[in-house]
C-alpha positions, 0 to 999 in steps of 0.5 A: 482496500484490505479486507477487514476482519470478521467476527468483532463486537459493533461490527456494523458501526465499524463498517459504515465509519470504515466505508466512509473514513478509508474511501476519504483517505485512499482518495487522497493518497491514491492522488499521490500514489494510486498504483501501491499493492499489496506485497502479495497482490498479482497485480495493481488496483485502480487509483481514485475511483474505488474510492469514490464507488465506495463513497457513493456506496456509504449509506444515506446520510453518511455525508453529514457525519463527521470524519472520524479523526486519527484518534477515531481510527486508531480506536477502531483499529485497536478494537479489530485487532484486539483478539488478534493481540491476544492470541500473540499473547500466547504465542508471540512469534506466530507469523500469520497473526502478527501479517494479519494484525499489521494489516489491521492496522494498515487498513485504518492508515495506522501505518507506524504501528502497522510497521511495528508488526510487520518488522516483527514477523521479518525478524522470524520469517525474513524471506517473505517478500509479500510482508516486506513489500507491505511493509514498505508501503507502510513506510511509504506513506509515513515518509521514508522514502529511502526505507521504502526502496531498501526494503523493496530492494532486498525483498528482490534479494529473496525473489528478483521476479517479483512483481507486486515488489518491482510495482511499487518500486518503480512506483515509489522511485517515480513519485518519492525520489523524481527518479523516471528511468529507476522507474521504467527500469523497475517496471521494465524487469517486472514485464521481462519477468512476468510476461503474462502479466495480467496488468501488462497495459496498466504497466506499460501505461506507467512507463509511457506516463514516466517517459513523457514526464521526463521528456516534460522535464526537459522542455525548459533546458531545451527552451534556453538553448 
């Protein structure tokens, strides 16, 4: 889960409906795709049971709250990124400010308005992968698919070895395209790159994962013959 920003007004109300909210919502996307990273993470976080722990976590009572709605998080995502929006009032194409402020609102799955600030800071500084890879991830979860992998691809352009970029584009071939051997072969130049990877089992866990699927596949074809 990203981390929040400090210092903001009902600090204490954001963090328990946050607790709550995200460990909900990164379960369900985490059953989908609960290997993402981010663009400037070395390596994967666990899928579902983060989550969960935090769940459990939320403190007492918790449990007969409503779940805040899109709308709910929209506003708490506004709120935490308010004086963030008003330093790039003053200085609107300072970089940091508008990562920081598209993580605000990727953290409460504000992912469209997420993309808007990330796509801002590309056009000054479109080099840098770990916002791109990021951004991709956001584009990921609103559906497109095809975008996800374009920007993954040309954040390879600017750094070939990068591994959080080949994680989830091995990631997002598997499960958005179906497409097994554009994921092992992702994950299979993540781990010639990156020998020391500090993830080397969890990957080469995917690739075993995405090898059985395709063999899974084929048993129907095999059965006819």
């Amino acid at each position: 889960m990203e981390p929040t920003l400090e210092g903001q007004p009902a600090k204490a109300v954001w963090s328990a409906v946050q607790t709550y909210t995200l460990a909900v919502v990164c379960l369900v996307i985490g059953v989908t795709i609960g290997y993402l990273v981010r663009g400037s993470a070395a390596a994967p976080t666990p899928s579902a049971q983060p989550a969960t722990d935090q769940a459990q976590a939320a403190p007492a009572g918790m449990g007969q709250q409503r779940m805040p709605t899109l709308a709910d998080m929209k506003r708490m995502a506004d709120q935490q990124a308010g004086p963030l929006l008003d330093k790039l009032k003053s200085d609107p194409k300072d970089v940091a400010t508008l990562n920081k402020t598209a993580l605000t609102y990727k953290a409460t799955h504000q992912f469209k308005e997420a993309i808007t600030y990330f796509q801002r800071a590309l056009v000054i500084d479109p080099k840098n992968v770990a916002i791109r890879t990021d951004m991709a991830s956001c584009m990921y979860y609103t559906g497109d698919v095809d975008g996800a992998i374009a920007q993954l691809e040309k954040s390879l352009t600017y750094d070939p070895k990068h591994a959080g970029t080949l994680m989830n584009l091995g990631i997002i071939k598997w499960k958005g395209k179906n497409d097994a051997n554009g994921a092992i072969a992702a994950w299979q130049s993540l781990l010639k790159a990156n020998p020391n990877f500090p993830e080397k089992e969890r990957i080469q866990s995917l690739i075993a994962e995405a090898k059985q699927s395709q063999e899974s596949a084929s048993l129907p074809t095999q059965a006819k013959d």
